[in-house]
MILUMRO-657060 format. One record per residue: chain; residue number from 1; residue in three letters; x, y, z of N, C-alpha, C in turn. Coordinates in pm, 1 decimal. Atoms other than C-alpha are relative to their C-alpha. Layout:
residues N
> A  NUM  ALA  X  Y  Z  X  Y  Z  X  Y  Z
...
This chain:
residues 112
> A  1  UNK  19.7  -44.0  136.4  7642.7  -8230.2  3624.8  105.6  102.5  -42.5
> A  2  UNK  -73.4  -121.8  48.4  7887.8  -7918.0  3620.1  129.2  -69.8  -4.3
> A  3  UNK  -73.1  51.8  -5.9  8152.1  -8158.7  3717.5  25.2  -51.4  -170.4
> A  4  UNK  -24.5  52.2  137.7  8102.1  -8383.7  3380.0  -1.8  115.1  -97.2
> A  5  UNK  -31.5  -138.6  78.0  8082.5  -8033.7  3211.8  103.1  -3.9  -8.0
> A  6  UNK  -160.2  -42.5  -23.4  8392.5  -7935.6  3287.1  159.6  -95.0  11.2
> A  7  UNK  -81.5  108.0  31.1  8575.1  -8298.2  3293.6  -6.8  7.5  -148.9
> A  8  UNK  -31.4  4.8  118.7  8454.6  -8306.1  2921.3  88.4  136.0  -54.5
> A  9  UNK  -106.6  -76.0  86.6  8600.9  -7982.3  2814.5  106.2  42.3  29.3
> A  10  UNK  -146.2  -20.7  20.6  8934.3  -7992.5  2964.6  40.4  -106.7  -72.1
> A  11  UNK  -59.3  123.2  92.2  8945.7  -8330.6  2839.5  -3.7  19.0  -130.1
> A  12  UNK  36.3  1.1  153.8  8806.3  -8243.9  2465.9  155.7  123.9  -32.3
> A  13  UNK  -55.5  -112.6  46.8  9062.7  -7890.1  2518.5  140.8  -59.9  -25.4
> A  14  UNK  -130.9  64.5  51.2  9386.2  -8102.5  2563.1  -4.4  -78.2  -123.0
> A  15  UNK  -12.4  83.5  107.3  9295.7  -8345.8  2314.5  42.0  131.4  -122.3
> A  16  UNK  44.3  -129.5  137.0  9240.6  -8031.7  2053.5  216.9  42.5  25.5
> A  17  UNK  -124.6  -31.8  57.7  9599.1  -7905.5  2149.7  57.6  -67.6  1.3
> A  18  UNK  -92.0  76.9  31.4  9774.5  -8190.9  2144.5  30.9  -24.2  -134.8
> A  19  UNK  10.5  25.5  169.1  9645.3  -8246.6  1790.0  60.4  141.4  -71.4
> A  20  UNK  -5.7  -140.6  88.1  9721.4  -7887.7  1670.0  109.6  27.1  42.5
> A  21  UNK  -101.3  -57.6  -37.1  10057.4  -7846.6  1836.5  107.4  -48.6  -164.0
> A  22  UNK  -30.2  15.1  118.3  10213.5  -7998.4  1498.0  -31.8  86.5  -119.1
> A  23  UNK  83.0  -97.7  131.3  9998.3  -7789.2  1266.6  101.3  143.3  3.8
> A  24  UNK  -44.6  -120.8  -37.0  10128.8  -7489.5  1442.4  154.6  18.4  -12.4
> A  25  UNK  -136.6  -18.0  56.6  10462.9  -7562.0  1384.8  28.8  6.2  -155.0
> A  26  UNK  -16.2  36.1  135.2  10426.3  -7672.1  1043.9  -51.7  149.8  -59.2
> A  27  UNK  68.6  -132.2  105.4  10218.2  -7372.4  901.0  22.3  149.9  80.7
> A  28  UNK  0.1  -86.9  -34.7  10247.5  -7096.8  1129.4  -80.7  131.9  -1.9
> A  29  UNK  84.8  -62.8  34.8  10118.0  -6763.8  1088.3  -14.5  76.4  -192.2
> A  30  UNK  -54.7  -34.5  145.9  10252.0  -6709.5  713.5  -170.3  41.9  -49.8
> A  31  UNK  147.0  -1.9  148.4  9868.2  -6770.8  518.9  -128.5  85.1  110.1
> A  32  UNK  104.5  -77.8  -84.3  9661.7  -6611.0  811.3  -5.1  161.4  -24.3
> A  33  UNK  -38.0  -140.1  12.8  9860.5  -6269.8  764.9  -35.3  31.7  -154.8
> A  34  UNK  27.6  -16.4  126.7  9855.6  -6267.1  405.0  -165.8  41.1  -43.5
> A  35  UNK  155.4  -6.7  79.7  9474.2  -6354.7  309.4  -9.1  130.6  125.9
> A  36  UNK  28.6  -95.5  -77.9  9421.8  -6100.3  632.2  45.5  147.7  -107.0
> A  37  UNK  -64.5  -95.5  69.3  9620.1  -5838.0  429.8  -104.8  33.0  -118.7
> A  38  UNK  76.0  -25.0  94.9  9429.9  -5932.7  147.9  -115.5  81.9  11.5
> A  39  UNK  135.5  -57.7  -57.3  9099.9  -5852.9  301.6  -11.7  145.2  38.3
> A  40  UNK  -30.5  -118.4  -20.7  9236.5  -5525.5  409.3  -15.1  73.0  -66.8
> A  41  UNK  -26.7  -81.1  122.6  9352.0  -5446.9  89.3  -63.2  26.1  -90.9
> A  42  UNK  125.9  20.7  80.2  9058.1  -5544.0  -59.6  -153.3  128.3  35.0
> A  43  UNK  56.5  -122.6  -41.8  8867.4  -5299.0  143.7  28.1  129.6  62.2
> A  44  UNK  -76.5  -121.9  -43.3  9093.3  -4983.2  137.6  82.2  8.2  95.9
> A  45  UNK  -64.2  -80.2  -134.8  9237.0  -5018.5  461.2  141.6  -85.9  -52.5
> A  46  UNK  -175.7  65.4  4.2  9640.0  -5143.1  331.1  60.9  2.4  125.9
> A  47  UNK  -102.7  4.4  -66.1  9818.1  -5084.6  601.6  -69.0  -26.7  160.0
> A  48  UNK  68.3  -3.0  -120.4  9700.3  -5230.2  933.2  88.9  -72.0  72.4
> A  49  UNK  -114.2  37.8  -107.4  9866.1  -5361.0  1224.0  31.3  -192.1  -18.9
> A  50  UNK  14.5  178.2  45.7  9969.6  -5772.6  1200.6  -88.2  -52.7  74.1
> A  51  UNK  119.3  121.0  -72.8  9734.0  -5875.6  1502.0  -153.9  22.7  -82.5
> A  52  UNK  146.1  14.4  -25.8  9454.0  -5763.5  1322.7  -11.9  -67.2  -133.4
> A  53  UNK  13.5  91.5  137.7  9553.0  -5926.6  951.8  -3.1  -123.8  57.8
> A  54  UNK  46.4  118.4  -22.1  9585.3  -6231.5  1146.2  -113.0  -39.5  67.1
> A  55  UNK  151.9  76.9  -46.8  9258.6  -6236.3  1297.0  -101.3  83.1  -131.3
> A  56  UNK  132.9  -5.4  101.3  9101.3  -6146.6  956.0  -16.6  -66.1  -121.3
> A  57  UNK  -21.2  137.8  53.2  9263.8  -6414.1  818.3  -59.3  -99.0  50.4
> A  58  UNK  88.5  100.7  -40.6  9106.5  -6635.8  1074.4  -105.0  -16.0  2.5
> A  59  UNK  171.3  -39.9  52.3  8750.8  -6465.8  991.0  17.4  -61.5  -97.3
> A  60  UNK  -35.3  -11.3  106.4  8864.7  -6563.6  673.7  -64.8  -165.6  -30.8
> A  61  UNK  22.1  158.4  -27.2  8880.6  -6960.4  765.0  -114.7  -22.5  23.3
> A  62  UNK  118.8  11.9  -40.4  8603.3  -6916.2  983.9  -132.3  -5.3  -69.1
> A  63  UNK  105.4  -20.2  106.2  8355.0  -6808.1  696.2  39.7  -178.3  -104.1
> A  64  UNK  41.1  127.8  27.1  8463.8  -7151.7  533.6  -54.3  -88.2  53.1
> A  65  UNK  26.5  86.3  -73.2  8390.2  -7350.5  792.0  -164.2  47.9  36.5
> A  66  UNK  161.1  -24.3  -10.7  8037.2  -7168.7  831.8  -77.0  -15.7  -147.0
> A  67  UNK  20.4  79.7  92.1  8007.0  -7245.5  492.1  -27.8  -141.0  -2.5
> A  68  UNK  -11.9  142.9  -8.5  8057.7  -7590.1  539.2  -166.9  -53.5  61.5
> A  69  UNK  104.4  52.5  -96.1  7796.8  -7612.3  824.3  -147.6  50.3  -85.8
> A  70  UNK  103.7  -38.7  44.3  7566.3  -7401.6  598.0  -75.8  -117.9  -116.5
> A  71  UNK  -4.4  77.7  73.8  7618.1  -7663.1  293.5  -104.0  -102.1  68.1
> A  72  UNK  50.1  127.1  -62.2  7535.3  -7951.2  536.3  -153.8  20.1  42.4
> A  73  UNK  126.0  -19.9  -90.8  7190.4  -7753.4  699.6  -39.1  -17.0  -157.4
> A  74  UNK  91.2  -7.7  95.6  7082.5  -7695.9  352.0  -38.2  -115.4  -88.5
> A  75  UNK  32.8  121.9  61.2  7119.2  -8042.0  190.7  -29.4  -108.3  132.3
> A  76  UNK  62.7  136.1  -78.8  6940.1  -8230.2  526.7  88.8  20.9  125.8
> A  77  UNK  -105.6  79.9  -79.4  7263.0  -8310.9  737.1  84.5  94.1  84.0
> A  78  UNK  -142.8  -71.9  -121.3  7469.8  -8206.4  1049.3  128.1  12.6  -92.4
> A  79  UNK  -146.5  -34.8  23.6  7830.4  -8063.8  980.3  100.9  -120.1  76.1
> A  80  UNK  -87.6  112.6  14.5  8062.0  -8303.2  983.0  88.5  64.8  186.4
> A  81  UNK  -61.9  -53.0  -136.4  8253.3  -8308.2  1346.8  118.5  60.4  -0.6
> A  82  UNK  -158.6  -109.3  -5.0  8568.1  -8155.9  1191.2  -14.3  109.7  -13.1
> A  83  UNK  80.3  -165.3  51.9  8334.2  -7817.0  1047.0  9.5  24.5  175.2
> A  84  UNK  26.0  -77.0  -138.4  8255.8  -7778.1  1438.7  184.4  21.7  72.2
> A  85  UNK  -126.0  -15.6  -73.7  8630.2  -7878.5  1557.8  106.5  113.3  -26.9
> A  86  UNK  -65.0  -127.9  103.5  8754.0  -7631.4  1314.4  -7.8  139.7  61.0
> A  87  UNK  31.3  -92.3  9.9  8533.7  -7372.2  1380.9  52.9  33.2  171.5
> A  88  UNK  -38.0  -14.8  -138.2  8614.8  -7401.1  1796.6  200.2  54.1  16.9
> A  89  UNK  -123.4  -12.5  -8.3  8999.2  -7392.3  1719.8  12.6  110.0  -69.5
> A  90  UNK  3.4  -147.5  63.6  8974.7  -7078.8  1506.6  -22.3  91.1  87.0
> A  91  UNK  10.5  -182.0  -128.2  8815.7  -6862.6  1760.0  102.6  -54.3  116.9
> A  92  UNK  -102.6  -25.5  -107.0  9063.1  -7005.7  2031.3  85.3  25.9  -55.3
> A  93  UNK  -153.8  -31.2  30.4  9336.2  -6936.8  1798.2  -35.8  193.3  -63.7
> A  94  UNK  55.0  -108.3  -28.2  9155.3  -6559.6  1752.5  44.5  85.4  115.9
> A  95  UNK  -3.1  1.6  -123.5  9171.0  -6569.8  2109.1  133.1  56.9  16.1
> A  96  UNK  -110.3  -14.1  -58.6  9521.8  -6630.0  2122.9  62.2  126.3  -63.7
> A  97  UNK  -86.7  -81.0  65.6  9646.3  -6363.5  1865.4  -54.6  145.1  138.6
> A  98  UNK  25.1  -62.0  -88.8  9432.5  -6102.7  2076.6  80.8  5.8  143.6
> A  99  UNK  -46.1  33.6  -122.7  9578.3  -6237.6  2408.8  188.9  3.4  -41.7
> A  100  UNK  -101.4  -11.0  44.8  9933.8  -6258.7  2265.1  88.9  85.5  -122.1
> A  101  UNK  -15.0  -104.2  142.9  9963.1  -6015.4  1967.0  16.0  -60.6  -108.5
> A  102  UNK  -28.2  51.5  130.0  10017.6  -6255.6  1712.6  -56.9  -122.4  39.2
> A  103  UNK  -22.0  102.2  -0.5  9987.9  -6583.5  1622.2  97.2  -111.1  -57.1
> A  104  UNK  73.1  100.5  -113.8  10071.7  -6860.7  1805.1  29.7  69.7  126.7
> A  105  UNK  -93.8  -61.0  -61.6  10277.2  -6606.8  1979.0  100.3  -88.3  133.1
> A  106  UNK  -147.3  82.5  -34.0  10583.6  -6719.3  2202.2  -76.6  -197.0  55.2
> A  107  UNK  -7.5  139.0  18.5  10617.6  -7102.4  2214.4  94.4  -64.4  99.4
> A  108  UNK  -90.7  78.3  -22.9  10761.8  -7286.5  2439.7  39.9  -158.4  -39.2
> A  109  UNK  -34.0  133.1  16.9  10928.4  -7607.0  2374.0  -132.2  -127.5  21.1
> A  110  UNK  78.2  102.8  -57.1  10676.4  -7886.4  2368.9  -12.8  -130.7  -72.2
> A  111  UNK  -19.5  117.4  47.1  10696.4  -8254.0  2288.7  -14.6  -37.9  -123.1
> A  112  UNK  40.5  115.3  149.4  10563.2  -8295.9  1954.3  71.6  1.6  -155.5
């Protein structure tokens, strides 16, 4: 049983970055820092360090995507499997700014 545990979520974790290694090139951290800033700025604090506008930019996402799931509980219906895939890749990309100071922080070369 711990086995198929753990076969599914390295298997589900590569799939996830294989798919998102494109994204991450394409968009970067540009709209994470910003709305983060915003949020800052919005509640007095202007001037804060970049790891923490980009993880309040990704609160930021995150509150849509709990939106989403909220939408779906309240009219009957599960969240769609991209609201959950969403919401899992947000906090690992949380994760990573914490663990790396930014986000995606350094990059190496990778196929896609």
């Amino acid at each position: 049983m711990a086995q198929d545990l753990m076969t599914w979520w390295m298997s589900t974790a590569y799939t996830e970055i294989d798919s998102m290694m494109p994204k991450v090139r394409e968009y970067g951290a540009t709209d994470l820092m910003w709305v983060g800033r915003q949020m800052a700025e919005a509640t007095g604090r202007p001037d804060i360090a970049d790891e923490e506008a980009a993880e309040l930019g990704i609160y930021w996402f995150i509150l849509g995507k709990i939106a989403r799931w909220h939408a779906a509980v309240t009219e009957g219906r599960r969240p769609s499997d991209d609201t959950l895939h969403d919401l899992g890749i947000y906090a690992r990309m949380a994760q990573r700014v914490r663990d790396a100071g930014n986000w995606p922080g350094p990059l190496e070369e990778h196929p896609c």
